[in-house]
C-alpha positions in Angstrom: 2.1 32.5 18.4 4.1 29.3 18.5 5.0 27.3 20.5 7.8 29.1 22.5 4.9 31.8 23.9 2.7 28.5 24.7 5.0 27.5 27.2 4.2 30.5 29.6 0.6 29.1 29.8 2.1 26.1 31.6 3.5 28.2 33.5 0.4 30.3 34.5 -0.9 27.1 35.5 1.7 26.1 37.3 1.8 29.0 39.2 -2.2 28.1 39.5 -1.9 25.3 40.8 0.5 26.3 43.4 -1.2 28.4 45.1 -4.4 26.5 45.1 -2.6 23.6 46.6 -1.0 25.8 49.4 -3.2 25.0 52.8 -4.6 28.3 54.2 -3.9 28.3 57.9 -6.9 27.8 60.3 -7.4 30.9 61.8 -8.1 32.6 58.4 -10.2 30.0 57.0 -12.9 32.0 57.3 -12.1 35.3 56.0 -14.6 37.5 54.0 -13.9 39.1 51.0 -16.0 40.2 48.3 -16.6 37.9 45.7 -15.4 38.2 42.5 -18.2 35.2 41.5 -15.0 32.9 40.7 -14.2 30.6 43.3 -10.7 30.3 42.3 -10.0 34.2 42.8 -11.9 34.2 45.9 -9.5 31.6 46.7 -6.4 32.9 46.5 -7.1 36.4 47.7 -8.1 35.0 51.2 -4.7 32.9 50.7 -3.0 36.3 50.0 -4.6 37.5 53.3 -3.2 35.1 54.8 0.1 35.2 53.6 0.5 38.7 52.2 4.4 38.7 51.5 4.2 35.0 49.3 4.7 36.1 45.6 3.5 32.7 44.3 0.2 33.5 45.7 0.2 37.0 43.8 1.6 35.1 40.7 -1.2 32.7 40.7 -3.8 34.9 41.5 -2.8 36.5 38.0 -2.8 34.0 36.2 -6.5 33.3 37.3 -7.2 36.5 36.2 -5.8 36.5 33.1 -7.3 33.3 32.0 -10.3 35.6 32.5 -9.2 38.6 30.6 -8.6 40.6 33.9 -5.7 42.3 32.3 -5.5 45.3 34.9 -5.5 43.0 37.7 -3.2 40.4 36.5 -0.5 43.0 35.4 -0.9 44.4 39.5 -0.8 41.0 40.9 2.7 40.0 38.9 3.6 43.4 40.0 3.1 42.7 43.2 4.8 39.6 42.7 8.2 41.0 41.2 8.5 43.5 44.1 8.7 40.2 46.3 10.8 38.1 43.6 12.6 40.4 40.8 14.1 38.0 39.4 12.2 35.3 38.9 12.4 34.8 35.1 9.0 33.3 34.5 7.0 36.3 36.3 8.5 38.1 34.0 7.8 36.1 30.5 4.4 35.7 31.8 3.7 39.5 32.1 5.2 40.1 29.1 2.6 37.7 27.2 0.1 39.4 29.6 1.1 42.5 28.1 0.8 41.6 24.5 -2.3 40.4 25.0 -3.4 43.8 26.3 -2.5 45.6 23.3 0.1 46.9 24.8 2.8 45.6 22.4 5.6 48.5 23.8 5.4 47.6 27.5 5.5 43.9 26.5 8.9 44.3 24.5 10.8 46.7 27.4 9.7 44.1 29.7 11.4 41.5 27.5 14.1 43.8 26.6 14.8 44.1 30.6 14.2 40.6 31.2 17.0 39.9 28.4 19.3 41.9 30.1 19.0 40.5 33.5 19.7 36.8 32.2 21.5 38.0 28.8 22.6 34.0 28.2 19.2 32.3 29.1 18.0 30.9 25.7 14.3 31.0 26.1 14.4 34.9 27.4 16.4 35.9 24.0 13.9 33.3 22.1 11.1 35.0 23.3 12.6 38.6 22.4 13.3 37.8 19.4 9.9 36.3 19.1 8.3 39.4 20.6 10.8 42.1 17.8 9.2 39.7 15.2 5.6 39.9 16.2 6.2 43.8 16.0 7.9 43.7 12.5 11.7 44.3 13.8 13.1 42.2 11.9 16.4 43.9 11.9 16.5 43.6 16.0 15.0 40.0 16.0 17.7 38.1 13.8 20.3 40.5 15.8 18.7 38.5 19.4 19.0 35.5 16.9 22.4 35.9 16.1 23.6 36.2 20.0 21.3 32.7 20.6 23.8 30.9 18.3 26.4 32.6 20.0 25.8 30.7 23.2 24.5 27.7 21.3 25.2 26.7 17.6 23.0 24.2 17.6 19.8 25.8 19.0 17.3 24.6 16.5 14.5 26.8 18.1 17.2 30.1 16.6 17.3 28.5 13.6 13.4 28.4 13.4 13.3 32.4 14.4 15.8 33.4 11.5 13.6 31.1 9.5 10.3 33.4 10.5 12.1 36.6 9.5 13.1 35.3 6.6 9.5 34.5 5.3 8.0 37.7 6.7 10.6 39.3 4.1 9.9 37.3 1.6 13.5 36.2 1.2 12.4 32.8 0.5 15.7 31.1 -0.3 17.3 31.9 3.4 14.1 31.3 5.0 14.3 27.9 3.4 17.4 27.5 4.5 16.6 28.3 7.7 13.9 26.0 8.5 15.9 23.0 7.0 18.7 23.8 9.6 16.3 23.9 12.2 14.8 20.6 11.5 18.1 18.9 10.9 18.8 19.5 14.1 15.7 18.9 15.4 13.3 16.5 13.4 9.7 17.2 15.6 9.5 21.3 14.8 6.7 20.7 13.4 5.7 24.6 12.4 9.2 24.2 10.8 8.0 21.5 8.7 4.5 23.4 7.6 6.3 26.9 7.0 8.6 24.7 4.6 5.5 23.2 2.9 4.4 26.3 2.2 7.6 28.1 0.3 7.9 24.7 -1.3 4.1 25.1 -2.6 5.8 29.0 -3.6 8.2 27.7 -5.6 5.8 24.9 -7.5 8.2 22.4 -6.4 6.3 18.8 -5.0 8.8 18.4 -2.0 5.7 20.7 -0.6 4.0 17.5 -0.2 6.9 15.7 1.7 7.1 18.5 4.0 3.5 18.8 4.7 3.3 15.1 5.5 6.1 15.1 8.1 4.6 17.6 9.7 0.9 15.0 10.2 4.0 12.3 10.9 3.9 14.0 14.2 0.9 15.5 14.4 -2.1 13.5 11.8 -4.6 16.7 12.8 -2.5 19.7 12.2 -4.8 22.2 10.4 -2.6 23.8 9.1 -0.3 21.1 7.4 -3.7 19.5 6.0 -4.9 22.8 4.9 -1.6 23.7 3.1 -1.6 20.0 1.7 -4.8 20.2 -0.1 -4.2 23.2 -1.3 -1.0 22.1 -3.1 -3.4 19.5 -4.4 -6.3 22.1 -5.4 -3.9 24.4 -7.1 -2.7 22.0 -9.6 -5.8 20.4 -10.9 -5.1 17.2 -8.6 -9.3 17.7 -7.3 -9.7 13.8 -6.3 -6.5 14.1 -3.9 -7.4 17.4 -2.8 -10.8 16.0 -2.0 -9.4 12.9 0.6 -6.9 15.9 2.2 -10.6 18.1 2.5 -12.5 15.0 3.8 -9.6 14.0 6.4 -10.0 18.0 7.3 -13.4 17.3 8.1 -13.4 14.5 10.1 -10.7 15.3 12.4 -11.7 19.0 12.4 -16.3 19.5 12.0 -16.6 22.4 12.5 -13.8 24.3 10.7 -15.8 25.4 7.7 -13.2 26.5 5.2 -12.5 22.6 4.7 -16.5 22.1 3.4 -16.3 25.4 1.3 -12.8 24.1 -0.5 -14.0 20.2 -0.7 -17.4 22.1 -2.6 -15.1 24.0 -5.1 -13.3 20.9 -5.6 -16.6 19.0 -6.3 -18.0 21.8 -8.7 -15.3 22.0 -10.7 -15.7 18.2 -11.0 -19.4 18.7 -11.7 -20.3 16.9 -8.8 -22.9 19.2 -8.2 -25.0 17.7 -5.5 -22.3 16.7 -3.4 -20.8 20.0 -4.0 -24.1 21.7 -2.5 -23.8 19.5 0.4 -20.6 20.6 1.2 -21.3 24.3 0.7 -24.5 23.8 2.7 -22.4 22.4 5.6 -20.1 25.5 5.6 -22.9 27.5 5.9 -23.8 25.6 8.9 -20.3 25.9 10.4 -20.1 29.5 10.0 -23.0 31.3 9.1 -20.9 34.2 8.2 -19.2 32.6 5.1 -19.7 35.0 2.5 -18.7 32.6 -0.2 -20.1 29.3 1.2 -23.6 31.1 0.1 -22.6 32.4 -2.7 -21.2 29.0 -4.0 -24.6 27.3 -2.9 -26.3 30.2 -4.3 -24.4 29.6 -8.3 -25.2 25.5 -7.4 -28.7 26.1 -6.6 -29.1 28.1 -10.4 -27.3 25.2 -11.8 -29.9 22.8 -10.8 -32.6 24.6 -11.4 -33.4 25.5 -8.0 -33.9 29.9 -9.1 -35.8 30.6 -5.8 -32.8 29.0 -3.7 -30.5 30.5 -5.8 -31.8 33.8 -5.4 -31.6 33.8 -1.3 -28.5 32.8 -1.5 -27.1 35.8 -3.4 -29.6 37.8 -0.8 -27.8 36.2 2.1 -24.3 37.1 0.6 -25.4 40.6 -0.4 -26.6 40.8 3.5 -23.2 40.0 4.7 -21.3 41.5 2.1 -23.3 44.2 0.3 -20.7 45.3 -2.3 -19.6 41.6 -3.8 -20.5 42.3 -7.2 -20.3 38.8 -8.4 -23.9 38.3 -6.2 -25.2 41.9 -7.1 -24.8 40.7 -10.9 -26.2 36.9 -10.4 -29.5 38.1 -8.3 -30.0 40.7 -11.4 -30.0 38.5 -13.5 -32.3 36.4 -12.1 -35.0 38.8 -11.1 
């Protein structure tokens, strides 16, 4: 999700913290209900007994229990709350996200739909539709709710982004670049804008990938997924010792994101810097003990230094997680 379905969070806490701030009256300070076991549910349901026709309560009561995965109850709380307040907007993106989060991608895009319909010139409603026909591969009906954003507003750099996402799902790279530059000519800080246009530059082997990648950790230095797409650039071409400082900046601003380790130890074994490579394998291992091919990679460096008995658990451990890679099945033969 980007950034435009990130806003309803704020919202949910705003709603929160609402109705936590709201001053129970005195009489009902000591009501009883059962306990949920979290105080801030407890909270606002004797709040709700108190005041049984505020929808604010209902709305942050939801977003209590969504934060919780209390779908079912959230979805009848903002329920609740729209019978009090139909229009309010924001109960409505909320549910949707609510929705969607559910599984249940057809009741989040009628509620959208509906919501669109209600407030057909209210920019971050159609955003969010079109986000929501995107997410669900209709492609078609998302650049359509595009098209009617730039109606209202040519300049809505946040459309321009959209089109750009439909674009790259159908791999028409050219309008998708297109896209994204229009979005960030009009505004500089889209920073997914930025990333997405790192990658199709990386597609086309042209090294204005690098340029984009960078401003995207202009405004954010720790943004996975601009390093990630960065060293890769680097990896790809051969460029190991710039790869290496993108991996090692990877790692220090994000420990415990194992890929980085795994890559940096490719990088260092192709350089046959094998111990350092087996350090950086090891510590991928340690970051996720599931990574098939951090062992495996340890597993080919242990052989290489002579180390047959270390080798041969890690081809074990791969073959545990992943019992039909062949490349372990054949290296742990060979070896026995």
């Amino acid at each position: 999700m980007n950034k435009i379905l990130n806003l309803t969070c704020i919202v949910l806490l705003a709603f929160l913290m609402s109705a936590c701030d709201r001053d129970t009256p005195s009489n009902n300070a000591d009501t009883q209900v059962p306990s949920t076991g979290n105080p801030t549910i407890d909270n606002l349901t004797k709040k709700i007994l108190a005041n049984p026709n505020d929808p604010t309560l209902y709305a942050g009561r939801a977003g209590a229990y969504y934060q919780v995965g209390g779908y079912d109850e959230a979805i009848a709380d903002l329920s609740t709350a729209l019978r009090y307040d139909s229009t309010n907007v924001e109960y409505r993106h909320v549910l949707a996200d609510i929705y969607m989060d559910y599984y249940k991608s057809s009741l989040a895009l009628a509620t959208m739909e509906e919501t669109a319909k209600m407030f057909p010139k209210r920019i971050p409603t159609l955003l969010k539709l079109s986000e929501f026909q995107l997410i669900l591969k209709q492609n078609s009906s998302s650049l359509e709710t595009v098209n009617k954003i730039l109606t209202i507003d040519a300049n809505e750099s946040e459309a321009y982004f959209m089109m750009g996402r439909n674009f790259y799902d159908m791999d028409d790279v050219e309008r998708a670049i297109g896209s994204f530059q229009k979005a960030v000519r009009i505004d500089a800080d889209l920073l997914e804008a930025w990333v997405f246009l790192g990658e199709l530059f990386d597609k086309k082997d042209d090294r204005n990938a690098i340029k984009y990648f960078d401003n995207a950790l202009d405004i954010d230095s720790t943004n996975l997924d601009a390093l990630s797409g960065k060293a890769a650039y680097y990896h790809q071409r051969g460029e190991l010792d710039n790869a290496i400082a993108v991996y090692e900046k990877t790692n220090r601003m994000h420990p415990q994101y194992s890929n980085a380790y795994y890559q940096a130890g490719l990088a260092f074994l192709e350089k046959d810097s094998i111990n350092i490579a087996y350090k950086q394998f090891d510590l991928a291992t340690k970051m996720e003990p599931t990574n098939v091919m951090a062992y495996f990679y340890r597993g080919v460096v242990s052989e290489i230094r002579g180390d047959i008995a270390g080798a041969k658990n890690d081809y074990q451990q791969t073959l545990n997680l992943s019992p039909d890679f062949e490349r372990a099945q054949t290296a742990l033969a060979k070896l026995k």
